[in-house]
N, C-alpha and C positions, 0 to 999 in steps of 0.2 A: 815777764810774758805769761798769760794766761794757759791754763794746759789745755794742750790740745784734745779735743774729744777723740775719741777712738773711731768713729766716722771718717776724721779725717786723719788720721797717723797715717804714714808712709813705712811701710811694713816690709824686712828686709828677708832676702833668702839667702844674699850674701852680702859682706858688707860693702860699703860704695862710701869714698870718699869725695864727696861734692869737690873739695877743693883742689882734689888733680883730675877733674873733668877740665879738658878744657873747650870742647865745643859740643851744644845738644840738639839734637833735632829731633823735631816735631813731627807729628804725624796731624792734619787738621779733622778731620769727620770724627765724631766721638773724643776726641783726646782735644785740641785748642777747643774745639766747638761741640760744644755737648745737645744734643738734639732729645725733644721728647719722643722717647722710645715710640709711644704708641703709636703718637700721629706719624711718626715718618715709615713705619713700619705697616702700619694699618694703613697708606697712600701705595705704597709696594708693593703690599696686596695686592691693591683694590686695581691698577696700571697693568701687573700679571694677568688678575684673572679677564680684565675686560682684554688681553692678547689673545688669551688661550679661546677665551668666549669667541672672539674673531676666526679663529681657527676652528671652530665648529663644536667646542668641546664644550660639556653639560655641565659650566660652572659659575652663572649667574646669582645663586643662592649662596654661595658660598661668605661665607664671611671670618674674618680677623678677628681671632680672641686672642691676647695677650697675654690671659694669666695659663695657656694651654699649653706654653711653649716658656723655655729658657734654654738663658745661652749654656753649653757644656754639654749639650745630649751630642747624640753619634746616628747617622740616618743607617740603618742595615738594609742594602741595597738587594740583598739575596733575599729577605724575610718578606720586607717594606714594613720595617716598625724602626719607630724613636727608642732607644735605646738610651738608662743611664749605667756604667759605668762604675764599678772603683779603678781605685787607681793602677789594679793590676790587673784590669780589662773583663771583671769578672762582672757580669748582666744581673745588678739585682731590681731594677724595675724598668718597664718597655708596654709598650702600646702599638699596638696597631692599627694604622690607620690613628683614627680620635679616639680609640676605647684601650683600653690598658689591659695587658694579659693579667688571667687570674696564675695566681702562685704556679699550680698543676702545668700548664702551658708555656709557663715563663721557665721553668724546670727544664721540661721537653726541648723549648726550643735551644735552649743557651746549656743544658751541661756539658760539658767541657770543653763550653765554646769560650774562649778570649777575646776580648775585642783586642785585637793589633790595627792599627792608624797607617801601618805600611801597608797594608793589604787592600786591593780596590775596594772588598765587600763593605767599608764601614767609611763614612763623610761627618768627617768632623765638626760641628758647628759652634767656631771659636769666637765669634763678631754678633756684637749687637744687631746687625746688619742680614743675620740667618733666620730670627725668628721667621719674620713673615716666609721666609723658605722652608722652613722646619712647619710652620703651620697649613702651608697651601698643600706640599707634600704628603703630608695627614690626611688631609682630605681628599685627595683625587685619590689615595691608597684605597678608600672605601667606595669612589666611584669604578675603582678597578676590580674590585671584589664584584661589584652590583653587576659585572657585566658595561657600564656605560662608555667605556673608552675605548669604542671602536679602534681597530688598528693597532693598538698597543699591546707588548709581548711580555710585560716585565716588570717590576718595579725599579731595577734599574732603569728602566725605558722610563716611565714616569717620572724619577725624579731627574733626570737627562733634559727632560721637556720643561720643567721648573727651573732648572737652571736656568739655560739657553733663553730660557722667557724671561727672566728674570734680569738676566744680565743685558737683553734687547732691551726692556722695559728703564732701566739706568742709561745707557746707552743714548735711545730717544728722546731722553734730557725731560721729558714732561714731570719728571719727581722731582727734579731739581728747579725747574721753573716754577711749579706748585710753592716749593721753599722759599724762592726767590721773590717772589709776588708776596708771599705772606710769612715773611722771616719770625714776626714776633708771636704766632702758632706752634711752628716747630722748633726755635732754638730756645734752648735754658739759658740764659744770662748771666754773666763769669767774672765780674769786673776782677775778681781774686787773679785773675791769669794774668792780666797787663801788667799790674805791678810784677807779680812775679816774674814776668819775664825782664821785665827792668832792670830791678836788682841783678838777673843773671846777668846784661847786657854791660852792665856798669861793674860789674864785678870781672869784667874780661874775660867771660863766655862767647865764643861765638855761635850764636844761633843760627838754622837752618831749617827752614822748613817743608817736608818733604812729604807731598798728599798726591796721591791718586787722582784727587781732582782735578778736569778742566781748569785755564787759565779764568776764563771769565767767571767762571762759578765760586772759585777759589779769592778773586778781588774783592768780589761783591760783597761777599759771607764776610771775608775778614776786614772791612771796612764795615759793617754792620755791627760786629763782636768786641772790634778793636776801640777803632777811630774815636768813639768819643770819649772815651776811660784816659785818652792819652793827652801828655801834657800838650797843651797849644802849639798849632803848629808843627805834628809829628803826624803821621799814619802808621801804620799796621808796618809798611814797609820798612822805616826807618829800625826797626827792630833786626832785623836779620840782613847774616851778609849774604844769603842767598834764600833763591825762591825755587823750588822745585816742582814743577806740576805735572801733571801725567804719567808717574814715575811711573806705572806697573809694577806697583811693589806685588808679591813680593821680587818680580823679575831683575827689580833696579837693585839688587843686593845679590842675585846670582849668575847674571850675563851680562855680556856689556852690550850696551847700545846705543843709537844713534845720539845725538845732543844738539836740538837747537838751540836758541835765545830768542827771544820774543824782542820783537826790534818796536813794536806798534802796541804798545800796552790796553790801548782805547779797542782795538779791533783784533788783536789778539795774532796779529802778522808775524811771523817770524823766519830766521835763515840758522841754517846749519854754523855752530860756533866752533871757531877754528881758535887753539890755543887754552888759553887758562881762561877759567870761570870769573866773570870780572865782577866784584864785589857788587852787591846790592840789587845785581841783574836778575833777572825771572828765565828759567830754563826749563826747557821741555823732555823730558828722557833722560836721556843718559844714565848712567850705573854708579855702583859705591864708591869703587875703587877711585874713579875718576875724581868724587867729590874729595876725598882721600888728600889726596894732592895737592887740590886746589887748597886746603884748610892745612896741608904739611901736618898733618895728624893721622893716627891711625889708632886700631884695637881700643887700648880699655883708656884711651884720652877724649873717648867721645859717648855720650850716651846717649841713644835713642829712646823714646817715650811717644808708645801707642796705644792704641786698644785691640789691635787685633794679635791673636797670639802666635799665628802663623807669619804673616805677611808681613807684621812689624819687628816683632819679637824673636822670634825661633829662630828664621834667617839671618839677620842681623850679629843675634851672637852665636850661631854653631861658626858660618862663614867666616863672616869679619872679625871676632872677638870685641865687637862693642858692647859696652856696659848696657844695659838694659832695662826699662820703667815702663810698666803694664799699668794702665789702667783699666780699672772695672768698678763702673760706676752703682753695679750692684749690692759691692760691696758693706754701702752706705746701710739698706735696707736688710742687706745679711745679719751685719753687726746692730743692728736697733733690735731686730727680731731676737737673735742669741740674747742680748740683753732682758728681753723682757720676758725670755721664757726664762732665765737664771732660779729662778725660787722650784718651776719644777723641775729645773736641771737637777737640781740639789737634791729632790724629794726622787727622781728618776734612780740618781747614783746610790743613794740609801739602801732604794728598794733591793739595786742590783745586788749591792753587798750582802744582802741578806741570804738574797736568791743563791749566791753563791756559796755561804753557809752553809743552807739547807742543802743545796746539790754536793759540797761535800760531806755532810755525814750520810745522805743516802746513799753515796756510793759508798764509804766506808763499811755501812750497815749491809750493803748487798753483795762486796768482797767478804764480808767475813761470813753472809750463809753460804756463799760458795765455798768456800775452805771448809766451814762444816760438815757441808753436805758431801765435797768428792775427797775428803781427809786427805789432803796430800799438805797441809801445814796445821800449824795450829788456830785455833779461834776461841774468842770467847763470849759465841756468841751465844744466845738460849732462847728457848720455844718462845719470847715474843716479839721474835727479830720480824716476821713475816708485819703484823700487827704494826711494828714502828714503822716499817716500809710504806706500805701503806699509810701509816699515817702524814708522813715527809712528805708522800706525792701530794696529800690534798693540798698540806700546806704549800705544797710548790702551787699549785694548780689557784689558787685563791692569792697567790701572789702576783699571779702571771696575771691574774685577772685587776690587778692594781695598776700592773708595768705595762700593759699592754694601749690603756687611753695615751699616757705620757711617751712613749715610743713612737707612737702614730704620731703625734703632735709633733713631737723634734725631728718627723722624718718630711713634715709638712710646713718649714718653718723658711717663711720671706715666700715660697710657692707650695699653694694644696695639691697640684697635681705632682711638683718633680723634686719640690724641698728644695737645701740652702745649693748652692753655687757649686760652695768647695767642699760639698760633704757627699756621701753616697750610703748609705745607712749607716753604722757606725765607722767608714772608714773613709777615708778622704776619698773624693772622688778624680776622676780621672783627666778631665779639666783643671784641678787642683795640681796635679802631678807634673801636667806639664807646666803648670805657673813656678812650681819650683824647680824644675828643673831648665826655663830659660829667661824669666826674668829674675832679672839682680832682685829689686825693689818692683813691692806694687803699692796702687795706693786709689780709691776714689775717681781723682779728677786732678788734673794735672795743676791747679791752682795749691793742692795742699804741698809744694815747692814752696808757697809764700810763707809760710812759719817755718818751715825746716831750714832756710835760707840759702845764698849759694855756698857757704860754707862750712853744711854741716858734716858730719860724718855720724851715717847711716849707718848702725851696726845691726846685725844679724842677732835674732834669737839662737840664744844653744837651743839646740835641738834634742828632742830626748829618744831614746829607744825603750822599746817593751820594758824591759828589767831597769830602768832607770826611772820608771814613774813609781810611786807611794800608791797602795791603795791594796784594794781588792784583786785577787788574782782573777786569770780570765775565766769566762762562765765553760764549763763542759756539759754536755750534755747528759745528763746520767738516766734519763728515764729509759 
């Protein structure tokens, strides 16, 4: 078998034995069915703002840029700025409204402020599915500065109004009927996911798949995605022993509720289902526990595989203890970018070590005029200690002026406004933090399951800490 590119490796945080999985479910928007981000994102927009426009609000000009927004920021509801993140909630770059704090302001606002994800002040935006929220948000932040949003008291008030509109604007079904009219605009094409879902099937997986979406929306898409990849004579259906739709994730994993079955597949008819879930039937609601049952499994005999890190993911396994597979299809273009900047990664780390050099003998050199000068130990130091000081900063200062293009660039790398995914200037960012601390596995796109097979065993990287990596010690600051 050919090796897998790192694009598509399935990347562990713990390790996952495929072969005592015994049934997985699916998540379809983003994860079975991968949609082009922009178009469906920039239609989200454009459905929002023509609501808000209804509602009297001054947002006709507005428009969807892409590259201005990524998944992993955090909205600050008290501030009204995008906010990134490390992974210990500590704010090293934010914007508000569409313009980005200068350093001085970004200081002010955030020392020794943490972003905590429990606290109302901060909205996480963990789903492909937030940009255009993250984007419109931005914008009406600076019609709320201009004065133009009569009525409105607050940035939580605004982004309240983006919500609520946002989720009417889904709701109203016009995005999805946009998609449904013209599926081969906004869906990316997967043939990689049928067979793999094959193999699971035939390897005594039992499949489930479990979407948020309407029943009719949910047919239509995956007889589009599916249907002709598959051997004659089969559909989409024939794959799973059950069909889940309108779960309210993440509610279908932490309440229990109602459950019907869809009696009228064509017209989407259904009555409340009394008893066990009858193999291959299509169902509306209901909760975890119930599927549970029906499948006589539970915890880590079943693996879920989403995109979204809340609603799929985080639930799933704090609750249930289901094993867990994230996708992020970003990742794709994380890892091509890391790749191609490698030659100045190399030339970056160099420069560091140096830096680090230098910043240890000038502080050595500027402990030892101190002990000279208040005599309270020995030194040996002599009249042209000042002189080398001096000279160590310039050479700091003409290094800084080396490291500083290469910084910029790795802190701008897959996005020039907010950089990689899983990074936050030199420390993982905070969206990173939670991928390891609630999926098992992540990976791309739910197709790279086809190399790994059903029965691989997924091992985890060792992970290393501070004092276990080789290299350069860390930079202090000695000027």
């Amino acid at each position: 078998m050919p090796a897998i590119p790192p694009t598509r490796r399935i990347y562990g945080n713990r390790t996952l034995n495929l072969r005592s999985i015994r049934a997985i479910g699916y998540d379809m928007d983003y994860t079975l069915i991968h949609y082009r981000v922009d178009e469906w994102e920039r239609r989200a927009f454009e459905h929002t703002r023509e609501r808000l426009g209804d509602a009297g609000w001054p947002v006709d000009d507005l428009a969807f840029d892409p590259e201005s927004v990524i998944r992993g920021l955090t909205i600050d509801l008290e501030l009204g700025n995008l906010v990134k993140p490390t992974r210990f909630g500590y704010v090293i770059k934010a914007a508000h409204g569409t313009r980005f704090l200068e350093f001085d302001r970004l200081r002010r606002d955030y020392e020794g402020t943490a972003v905590d994800l429990s606290e109302e002040r901060w909205v996480f935006l963990n789903t492909l599915f937030s940009l255009s929220e993250a984007s419109l948000f931005a914008h009406l932040v600076d019609l709320f500065d201009e004065g133009k949003l009569h009525g409105v008291h607050g940035y939580a008030e605004v982004y309240g109004a983006v919500r609520s509109t946002l989720d009417a604007a889904h709701m109203e079904g016009r995005l999805k009927q946009d998609i449904l009219t013209d599926p081969d605009r906004f869906v990316v094409p997967d043939p990689d996911i049928v067979l793999a879902l094959l193999d699971q099937k035939h390897a005594g997986k039992r499949l489930v798949l479990i979407t948020n979406s309407e029943w009719d929306y949910t047919r239509r898409m995956m007889a589009y995605a599916f249907d002709r990849h598959l051997p004659g004579g089969t559909s989409w259906r024939d794959l799973f022993d059950a069909v889940i739709v309108s779960a309210a994730k993440p509610a279908f994993f932490t309440s229990t509720r109602p459950l019907y079955r869809v009696i009228d597949e064509e017209h989407g008819l259904m009555r409340p289902n009394v008893g066990d879930l009858e193999r291959g039937a299509v169902f509306v609601g209901g909760y975890a526990t119930q599927l549970e049952a029906h499948l006589g499994l539970s915890g880590d005999q079943i693996l879920y595989v989403g995109d979204h890190l809340y609603s799929d993911v985080s639930v799933s396994k704090a609750l249930l203890r289901w094993r867990t597979a994230l996708i992020l299809r970003e990742l794709e273009t994380e890892i091509e970018a890391a790749q191609a900047f490698e030659p100045s990664e190399r030339k970056l780390l160099e420069l560091m070590a140096k830096k680090t050099g230098l910043e240890s003998d000038l502080a050595d050199a500027r402990l030892a005029r101190q002990r000279a000068a208040r005599g309270y130990a020995p030194s040996d130091t002599d009249d042209g200690v000042d002189a080398r000081i001096d000279a160590l900063r310039r050479d700091l200062a003409r290094l800084d002026d080396e490291i500083a293009p290469l910084a910029i660039a790795a802190g701008e790398l897959r996005n020039a406004a907010w950089g990689p995914l899983m990074r936050s200037g030199n420390d993982k960012s905070l969206f990173a933090r939670q991928v390891e601390r609630y999926a098992d596995v992540y990976t791309s796109r739910a197709s790279n399951f086809l190399p790994a097979t059903p029965f691989a065993y997924l091992r985890a990287a060792r992970g290393s800490l501070p004092h276990e990596v080789h290299g350069p010690p860390p930079t202090v600051d000695s000027s």
